[in-house]
C-alpha positions in Angstrom: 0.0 0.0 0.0 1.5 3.4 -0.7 -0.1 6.7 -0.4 -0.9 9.1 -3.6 -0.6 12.7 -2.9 -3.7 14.9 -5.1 -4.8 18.1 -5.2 -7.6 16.9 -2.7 -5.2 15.7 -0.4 -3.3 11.9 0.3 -5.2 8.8 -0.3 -3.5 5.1 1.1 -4.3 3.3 -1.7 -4.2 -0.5 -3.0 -4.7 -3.0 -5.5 -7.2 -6.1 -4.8 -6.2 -8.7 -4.2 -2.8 -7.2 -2.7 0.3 -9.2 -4.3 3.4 -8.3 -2.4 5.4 -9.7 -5.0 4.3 -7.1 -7.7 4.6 -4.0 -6.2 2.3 -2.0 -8.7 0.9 0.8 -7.6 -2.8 1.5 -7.5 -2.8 4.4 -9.5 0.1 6.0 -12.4 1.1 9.2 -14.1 -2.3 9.4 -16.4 -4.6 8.9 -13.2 -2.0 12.3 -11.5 -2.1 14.5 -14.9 -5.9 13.9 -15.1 -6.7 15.0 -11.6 -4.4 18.3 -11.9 -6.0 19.3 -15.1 -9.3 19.1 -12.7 -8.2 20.7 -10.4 -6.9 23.5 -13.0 -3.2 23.7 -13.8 -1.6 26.2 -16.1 -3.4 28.8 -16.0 -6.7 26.7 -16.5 -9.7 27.1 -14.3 -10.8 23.9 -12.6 -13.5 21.8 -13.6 -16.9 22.4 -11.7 -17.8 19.3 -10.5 -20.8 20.4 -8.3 -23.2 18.5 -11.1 -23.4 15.0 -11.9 -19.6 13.3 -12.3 -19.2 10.0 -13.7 -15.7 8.3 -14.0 -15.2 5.7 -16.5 -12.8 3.0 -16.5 -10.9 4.0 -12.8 -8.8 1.4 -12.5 -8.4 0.7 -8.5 -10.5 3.6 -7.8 -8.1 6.0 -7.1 -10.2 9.0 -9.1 -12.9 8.5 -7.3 -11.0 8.2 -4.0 -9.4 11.3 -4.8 -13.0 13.2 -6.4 -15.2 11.4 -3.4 -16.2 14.5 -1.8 -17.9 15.3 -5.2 -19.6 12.0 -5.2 -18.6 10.7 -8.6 -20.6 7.3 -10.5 -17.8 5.0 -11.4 -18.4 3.0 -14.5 -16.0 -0.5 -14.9 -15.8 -4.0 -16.0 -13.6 -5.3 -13.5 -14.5 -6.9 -10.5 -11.5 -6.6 -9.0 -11.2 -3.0 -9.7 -14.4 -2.9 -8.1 -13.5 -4.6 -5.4 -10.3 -2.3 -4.8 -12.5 0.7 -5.1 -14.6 -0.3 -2.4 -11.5 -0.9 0.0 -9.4 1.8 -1.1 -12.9 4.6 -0.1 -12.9 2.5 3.1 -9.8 2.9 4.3 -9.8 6.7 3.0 -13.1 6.9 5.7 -15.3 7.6 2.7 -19.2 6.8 3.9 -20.5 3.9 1.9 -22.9 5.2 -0.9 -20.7 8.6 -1.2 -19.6 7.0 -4.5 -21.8 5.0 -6.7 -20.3 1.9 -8.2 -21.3 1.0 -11.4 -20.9 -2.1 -13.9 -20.4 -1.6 -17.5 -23.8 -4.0 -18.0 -25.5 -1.6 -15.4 -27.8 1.0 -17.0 -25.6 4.2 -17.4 -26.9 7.6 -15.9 -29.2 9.8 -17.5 -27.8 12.8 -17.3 -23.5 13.6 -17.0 -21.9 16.8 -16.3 -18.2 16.0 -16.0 -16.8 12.5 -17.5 -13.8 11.4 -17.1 -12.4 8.6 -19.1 -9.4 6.5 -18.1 -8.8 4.8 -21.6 -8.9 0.8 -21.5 -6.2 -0.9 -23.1 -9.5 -2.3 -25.2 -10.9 0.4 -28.3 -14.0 -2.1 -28.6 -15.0 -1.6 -24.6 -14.2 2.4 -25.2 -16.2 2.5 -28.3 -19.1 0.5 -26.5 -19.1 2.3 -23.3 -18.9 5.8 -25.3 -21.7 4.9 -27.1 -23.7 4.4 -24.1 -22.9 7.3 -22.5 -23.6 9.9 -25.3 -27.3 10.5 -24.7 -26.7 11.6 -21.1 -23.8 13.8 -22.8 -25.0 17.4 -23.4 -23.5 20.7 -25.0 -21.9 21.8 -21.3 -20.6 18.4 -20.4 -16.6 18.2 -19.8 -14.8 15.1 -20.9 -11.4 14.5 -20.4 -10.0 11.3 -21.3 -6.3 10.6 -20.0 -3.9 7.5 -20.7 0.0 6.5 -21.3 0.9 8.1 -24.8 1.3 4.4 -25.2 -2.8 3.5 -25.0 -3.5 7.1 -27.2 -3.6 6.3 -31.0 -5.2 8.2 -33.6 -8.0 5.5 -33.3 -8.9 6.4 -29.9 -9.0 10.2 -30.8 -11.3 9.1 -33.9 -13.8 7.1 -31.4 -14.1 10.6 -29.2 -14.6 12.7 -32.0 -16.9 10.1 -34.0 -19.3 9.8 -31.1 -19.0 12.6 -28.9 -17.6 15.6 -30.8 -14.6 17.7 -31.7 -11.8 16.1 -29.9 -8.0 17.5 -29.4 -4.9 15.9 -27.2 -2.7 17.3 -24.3 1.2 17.7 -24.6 2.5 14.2 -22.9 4.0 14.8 -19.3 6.0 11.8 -17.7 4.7 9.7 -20.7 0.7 10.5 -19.8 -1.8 12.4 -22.0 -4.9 13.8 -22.1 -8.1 13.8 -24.5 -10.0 17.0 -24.4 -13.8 16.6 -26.3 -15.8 18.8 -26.6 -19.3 17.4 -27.1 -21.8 18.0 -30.3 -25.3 17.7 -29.6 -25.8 17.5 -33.4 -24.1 14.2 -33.5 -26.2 11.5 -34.9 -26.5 8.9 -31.4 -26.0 5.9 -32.9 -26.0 2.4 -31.1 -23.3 0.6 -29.7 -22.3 -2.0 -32.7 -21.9 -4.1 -29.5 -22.3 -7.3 -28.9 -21.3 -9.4 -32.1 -21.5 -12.9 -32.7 -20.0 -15.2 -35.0 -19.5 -18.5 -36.2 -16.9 -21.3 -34.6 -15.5 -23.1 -37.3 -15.5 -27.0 -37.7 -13.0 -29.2 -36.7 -12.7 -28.0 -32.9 -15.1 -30.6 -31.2 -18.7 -30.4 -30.2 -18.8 -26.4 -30.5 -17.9 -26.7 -34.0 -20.5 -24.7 -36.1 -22.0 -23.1 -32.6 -22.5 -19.3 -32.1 -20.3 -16.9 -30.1 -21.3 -13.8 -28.6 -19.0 -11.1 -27.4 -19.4 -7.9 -26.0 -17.0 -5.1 -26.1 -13.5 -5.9 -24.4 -13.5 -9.5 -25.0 -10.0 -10.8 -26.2 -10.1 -11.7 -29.5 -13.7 -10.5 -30.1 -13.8 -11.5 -34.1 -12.4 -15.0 -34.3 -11.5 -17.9 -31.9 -7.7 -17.3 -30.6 -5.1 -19.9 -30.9 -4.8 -20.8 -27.5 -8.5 -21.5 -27.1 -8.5 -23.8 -30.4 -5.7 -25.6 -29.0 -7.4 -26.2 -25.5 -10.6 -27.0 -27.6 -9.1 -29.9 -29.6 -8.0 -31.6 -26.7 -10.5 -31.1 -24.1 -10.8 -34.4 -21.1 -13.9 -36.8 -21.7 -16.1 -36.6 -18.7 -19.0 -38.8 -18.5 -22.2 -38.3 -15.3 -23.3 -35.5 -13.4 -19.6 -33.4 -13.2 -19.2 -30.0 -11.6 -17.0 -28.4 -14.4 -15.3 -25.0 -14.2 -14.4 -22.6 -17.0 -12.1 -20.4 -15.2 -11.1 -16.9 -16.8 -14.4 -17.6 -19.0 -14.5 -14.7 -21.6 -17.1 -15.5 -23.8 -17.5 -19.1 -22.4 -17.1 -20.9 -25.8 -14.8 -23.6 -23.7 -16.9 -24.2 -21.2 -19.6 -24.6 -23.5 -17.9 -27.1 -25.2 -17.3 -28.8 -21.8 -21.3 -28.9 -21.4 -21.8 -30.2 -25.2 -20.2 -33.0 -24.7 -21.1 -34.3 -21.2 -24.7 -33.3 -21.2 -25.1 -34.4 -17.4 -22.5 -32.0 -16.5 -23.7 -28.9 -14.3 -21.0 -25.4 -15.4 -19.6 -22.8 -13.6 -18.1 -20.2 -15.5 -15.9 -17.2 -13.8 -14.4 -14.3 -15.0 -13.9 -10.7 -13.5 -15.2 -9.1 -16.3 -18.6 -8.4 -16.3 -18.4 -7.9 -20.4 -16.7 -11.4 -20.2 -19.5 -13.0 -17.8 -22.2 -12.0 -20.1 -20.8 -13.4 -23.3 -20.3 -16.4 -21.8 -24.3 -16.5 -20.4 -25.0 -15.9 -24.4 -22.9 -18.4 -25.9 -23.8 -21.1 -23.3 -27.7 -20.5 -23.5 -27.5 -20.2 -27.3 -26.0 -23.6 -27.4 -27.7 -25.0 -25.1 -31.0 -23.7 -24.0 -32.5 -21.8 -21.2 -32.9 -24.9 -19.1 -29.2 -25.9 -19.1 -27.2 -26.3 -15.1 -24.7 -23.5 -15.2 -23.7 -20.3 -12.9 -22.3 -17.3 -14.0 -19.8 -15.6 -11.7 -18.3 -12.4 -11.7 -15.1 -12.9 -9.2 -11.9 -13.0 -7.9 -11.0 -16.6 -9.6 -12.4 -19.1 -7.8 -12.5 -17.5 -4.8 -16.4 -18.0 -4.2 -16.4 -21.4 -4.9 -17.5 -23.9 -2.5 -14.5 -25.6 -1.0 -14.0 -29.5 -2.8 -16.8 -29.3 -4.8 -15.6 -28.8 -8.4 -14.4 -32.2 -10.7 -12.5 -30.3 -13.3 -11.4 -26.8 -13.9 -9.9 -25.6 -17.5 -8.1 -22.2 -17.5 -6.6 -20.2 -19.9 -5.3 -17.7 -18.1 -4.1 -14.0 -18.8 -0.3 -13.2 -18.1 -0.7 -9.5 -17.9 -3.2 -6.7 -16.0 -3.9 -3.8 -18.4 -0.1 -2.7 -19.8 1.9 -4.8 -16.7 2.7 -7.9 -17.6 2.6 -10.4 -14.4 1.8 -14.1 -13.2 -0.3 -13.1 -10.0 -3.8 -13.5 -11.4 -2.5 -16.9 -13.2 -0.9 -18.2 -9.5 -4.4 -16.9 -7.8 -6.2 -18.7 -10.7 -4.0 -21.9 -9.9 -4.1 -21.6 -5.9 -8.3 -20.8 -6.3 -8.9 -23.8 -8.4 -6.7 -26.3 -5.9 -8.9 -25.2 -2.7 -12.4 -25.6 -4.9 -11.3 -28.9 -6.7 -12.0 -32.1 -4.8 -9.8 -34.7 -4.2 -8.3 -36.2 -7.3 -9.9 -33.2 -9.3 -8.4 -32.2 -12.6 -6.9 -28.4 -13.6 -6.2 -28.4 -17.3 -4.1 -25.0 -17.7 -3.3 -23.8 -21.8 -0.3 -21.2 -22.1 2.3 -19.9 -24.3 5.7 -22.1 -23.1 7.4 -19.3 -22.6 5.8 -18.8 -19.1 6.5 -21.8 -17.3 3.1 -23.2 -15.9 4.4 -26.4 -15.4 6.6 -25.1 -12.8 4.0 -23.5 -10.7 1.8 -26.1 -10.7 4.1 -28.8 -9.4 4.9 -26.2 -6.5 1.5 -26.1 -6.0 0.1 -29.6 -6.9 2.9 -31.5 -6.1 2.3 -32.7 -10.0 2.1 -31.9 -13.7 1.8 -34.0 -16.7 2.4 -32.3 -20.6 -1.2 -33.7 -22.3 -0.9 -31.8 -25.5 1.9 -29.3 -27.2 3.1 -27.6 -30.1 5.7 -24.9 -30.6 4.0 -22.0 -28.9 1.3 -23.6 -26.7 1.4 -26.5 -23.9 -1.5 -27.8 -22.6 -1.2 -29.1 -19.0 -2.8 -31.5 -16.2 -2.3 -31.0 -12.3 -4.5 -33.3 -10.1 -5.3 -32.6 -6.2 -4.2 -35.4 -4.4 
């Protein structure tokens, strides 16, 4: 925990869940240059934030830590930003309800006076969520948008100016920047062009043919990724009524596949994306039908799970958190899955080779057998014991 100094005073802020191995701050230079252009610097008057302030994309929370007197909405698709947010106003002694915590599936606000934009490492999610946030945009709304100059491109300017209005970029300071947009009430409001949905090609088992649906900020939104096929084309048989696990879900086409092929089998599928949960209800219920045994969970891995009550868990987990690249949410993903799995249980992990799963999992298993590889991917099995 370290503290960040604002112009609304010092804030002891976090990350959730807290790694002491990473060290990475809760907030950086974009979340600092944002909040002084707010407050006013160079010569600039500060913003009047004494209407209706919405934040979107605060990644711990450390905007609306910092604006909590003003009570800001906060607008993200991470449950463990979410989380973080919620401890980081607690332990600054902010009164529960000062800030209002929003999901990107919530409905958004109906009216916005100041909106601030932390830009997401995904354009899709930015594009989305701009979308449906332009109706409660009017002529006197500020929006700033602020980022490292390496999440600005011309693309993101485009998306401002495309659905907001006339849109024009800071001078970089300590490698941050900032959007100014000024909105256009004449802009045509046009809908989100989000979800989309395609179709899984054959030749990757029992989803083969079968619809996907993604919303905005889904990796690899337009097509099935590589790692996924792989995973896909070598999924375990299970046979009876299984508890079955599709950890890190995104849009849920593995665990769906899972289901397809042991009918009896009853799903979970977790992700801390809410945009990621919701694909994955889509795709599952498409497949399958309305009457299908699964839960959708938005969480911290497994975390929720009931101890020992889950046969098999398949993970394909992410080896970064927005620009850092790091193996804590794959280790939490491993450690979660051992403490829900029951004896003799099954985690099947898929990742590059590069990053050494098998290592981690015999720490932690005690075990780890190579069931499938190639030269970029290996497919692994750990069983509880």
């Amino acid at each position: 925990m370290e503290s960040f100094t604002t112009p609304w005073g010092e804030f002891e802020l976090s990350r959730f869940p807290e790694d002491p191995r990473d060290r990475l701050r809760a907030w950086d230079a974009a979340d600092e240059y944002l909040l002084r252009q707010v407050h006013g610097i160079d010569g600039a008057p500060p913003v009047d934030l004494s209407g209706r302030v919405v934040v979107l994309g605060d990644r711990w929370g450390a905007l609306v830590t910092a604006l909590a007197a003003h009570r800001p909405t906060q607008i993200s698709d991470s449950w463990l930003g979410g989380r973080a947010t919620a401890e980081n106003l607690a332990r600054n002694g902010v009164e529960p309800g000062t800030v209002e915590l929003l999901t990107t599936q919530d409905p958004p606000p109906e009216r916005i006076d100041v909106l601030l934009v932390r830009v997401p490492k995904s354009l899709a999610l930015l594009e989305d969520q701009l979308h449906r946030l332009a109706p409660a945009v009017h002529a006197g709304t500020v929006v700033i948008g602020a980022g490292m100059v390496a999440e600005i491109h011309t693309s993101t300017l485009h998306l401002f100016e495309r659905i907001l209005g006339p849109t024009k970029t800071s001078l970089a300071v300590r490698k941050a920047r900032l959007i100014h947009c000024t909105p256009d009430p004449a802009l045509p409001r046009t809908v989100s062009p989000w979800p989309i949905s395609y179709t899984l090609p054959d030749g990757i088992g029992p989803v083969s043919g079968r619809t996907v649906t993604n919303h905005a900020g889904i990796f690899c939104a337009e097509r099935l990724d590589i790692g996924t096929r792989f995973l896909l084309t070598h999924l375990p048989a299970t046979t009876g009524p299984k508890r079955i696990a599709d950890l890190g879900c995104g849009n849920g086409v593995v665990g769906t596949a899972a289901a397809l092929a042991n009918p009896e089998a009853e799903l979970l599928f977790v992700d801390e994306s809410h945009q990621a949960v919701a694909s994955a209800e889509a795709t599952f219920r498409a497949a399958l039908g309305p009457a299908a045994k699964a839960e959708f969970a938005v969480g911290d891995a497994l975390d929720g799970a009931e101890l020992g009550s889950l046969d098999l868990v398949l993970n394909n987990p992410p080896f970064h958190t927005h620009q850092a690249t790091t193996d804590a949410t794959a280790w939490r993903m491993f450690t979660t899955a051992k403490d829900a799995l029951r004896p003799g249980g099954e985690l099947w992990v898929i990742g590059n080779r590069h990053l050494g799963y098998h290592v981690k999992l015999r720490r932690l298993f005690g075990n780890s057998q190579v069931v499938s590889s190639d030269p970029k991917f290996v497919l692994l099995r750990a069983v509880k014991n």
